[in-house]
C-alpha positions in Angstrom: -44.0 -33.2 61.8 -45.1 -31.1 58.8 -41.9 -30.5 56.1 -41.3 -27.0 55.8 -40.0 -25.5 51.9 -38.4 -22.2 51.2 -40.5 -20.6 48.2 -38.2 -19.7 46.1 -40.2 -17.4 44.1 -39.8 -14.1 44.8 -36.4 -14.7 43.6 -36.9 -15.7 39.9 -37.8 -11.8 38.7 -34.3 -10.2 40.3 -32.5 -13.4 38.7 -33.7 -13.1 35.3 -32.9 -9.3 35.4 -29.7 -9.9 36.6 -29.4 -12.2 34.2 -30.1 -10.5 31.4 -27.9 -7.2 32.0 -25.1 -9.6 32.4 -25.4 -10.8 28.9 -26.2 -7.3 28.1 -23.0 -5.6 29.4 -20.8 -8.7 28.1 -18.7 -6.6 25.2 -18.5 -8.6 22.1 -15.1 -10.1 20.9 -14.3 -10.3 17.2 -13.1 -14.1 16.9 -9.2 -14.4 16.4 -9.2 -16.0 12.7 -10.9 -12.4 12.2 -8.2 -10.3 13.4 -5.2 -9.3 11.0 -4.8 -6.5 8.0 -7.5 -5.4 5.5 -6.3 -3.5 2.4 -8.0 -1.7 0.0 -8.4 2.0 -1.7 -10.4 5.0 -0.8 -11.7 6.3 -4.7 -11.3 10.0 -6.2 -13.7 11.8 -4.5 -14.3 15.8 -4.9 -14.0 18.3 -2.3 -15.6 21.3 -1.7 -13.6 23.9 0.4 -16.1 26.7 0.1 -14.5 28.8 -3.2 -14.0 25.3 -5.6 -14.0 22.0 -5.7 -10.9 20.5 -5.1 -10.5 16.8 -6.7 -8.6 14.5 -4.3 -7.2 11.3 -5.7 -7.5 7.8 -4.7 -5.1 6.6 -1.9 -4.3 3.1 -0.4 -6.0 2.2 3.3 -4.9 -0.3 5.6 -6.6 -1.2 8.9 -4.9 -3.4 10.8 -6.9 -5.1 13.9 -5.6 -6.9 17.4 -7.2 -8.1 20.6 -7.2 -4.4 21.9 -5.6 -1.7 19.2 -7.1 -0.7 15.7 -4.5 0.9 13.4 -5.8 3.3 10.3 -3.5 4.0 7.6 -4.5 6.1 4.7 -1.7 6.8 2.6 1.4 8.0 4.8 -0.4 8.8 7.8 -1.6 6.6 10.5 -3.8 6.7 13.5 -3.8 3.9 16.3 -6.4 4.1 18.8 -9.0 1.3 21.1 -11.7 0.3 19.7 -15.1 -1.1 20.6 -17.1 -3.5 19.0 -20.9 -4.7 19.0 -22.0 -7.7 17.4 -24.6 -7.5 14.6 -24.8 -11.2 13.6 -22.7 -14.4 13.8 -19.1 -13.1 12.8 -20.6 -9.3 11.7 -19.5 -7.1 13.9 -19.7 -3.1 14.1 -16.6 -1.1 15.2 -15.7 2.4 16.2 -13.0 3.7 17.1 -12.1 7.2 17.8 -8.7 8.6 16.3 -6.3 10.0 18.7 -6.4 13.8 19.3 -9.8 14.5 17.3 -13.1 13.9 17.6 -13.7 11.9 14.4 -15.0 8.5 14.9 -14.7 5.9 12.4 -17.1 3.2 11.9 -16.4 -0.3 10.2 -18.7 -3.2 9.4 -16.6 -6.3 9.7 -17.5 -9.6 7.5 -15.6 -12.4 8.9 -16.6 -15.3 7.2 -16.5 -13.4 3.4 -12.7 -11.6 5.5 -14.1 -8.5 4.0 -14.1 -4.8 6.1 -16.7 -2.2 5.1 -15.0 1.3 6.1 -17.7 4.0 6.6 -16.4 6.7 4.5 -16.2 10.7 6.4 -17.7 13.1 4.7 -16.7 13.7 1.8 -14.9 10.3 1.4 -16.6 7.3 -0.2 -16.8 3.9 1.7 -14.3 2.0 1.3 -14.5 -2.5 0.7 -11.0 -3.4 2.1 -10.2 -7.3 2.0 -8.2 -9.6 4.6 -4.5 -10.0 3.9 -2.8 -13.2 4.3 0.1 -13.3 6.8 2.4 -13.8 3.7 1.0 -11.3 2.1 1.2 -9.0 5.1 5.3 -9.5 5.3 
């Protein structure tokens, strides 16, 4: 009596494509030691609204970041929205986010292990290097 085997092989090319969209569509996480606050300043920049140029002072930003929510505050206003996130390198991660009831889209470069957030200034705004707050520092 002659053993019979499944071959197996036709399989391996479906698997590994499976296999690969899986880690693919996986959305990246930003690591909990990497959530919390940034602070930091958006400079004087200079605005042109079509008859002069308008020079707008500096003003205080704070991002604040959870497991789901991304809060934006720029002086006295503040925008909360979901975010999404796609990792660049270990603990660099690239966010957007778009604000609530516009079509802007901010973009942030996170820096975990220097706890430093690159925010990708709209035109005409500079960027802006914003730094991790402690939790006594945040109270």
């Amino acid at each position: 009596m002659t053993k019979k085997y499944v071959n197996f092989s036709f399989m391996k090319t479906p698997l590994i494509f499976l296999l690969l969209f899986l880690s693919v569509s996986i959305s990246a996480q930003i690591k909990k030691k990497d959530l919390g606050t940034y602070t930091g300043i958006i400079e004087a920049y200079k605005l042109n609204n079509g008859v002069k140029l308008i020079m707008v002072k500096q003003s205080d930003v704070r991002v604040s970041i959870d497991k789901t929510i991304l809060t934006l505050q720029i002086g006295q206003q503040e925008y909360k929205s979901e975010y999404e996130v796609s990792k660049e390198s270990k603990r660099v991660y690239r966010i957007t986010s778009n604000l609530e009831y516009s079509d802007i889209q901010e973009s942030f470069v996170l820096y975990g292990k220097e706890k430093k957030l690159l925010r990708k200034g709209i035109f005409p705004q500079p960027d802006s290097k914003l730094v991790k707050q402690s939790k006594q520092e945040v109270l």
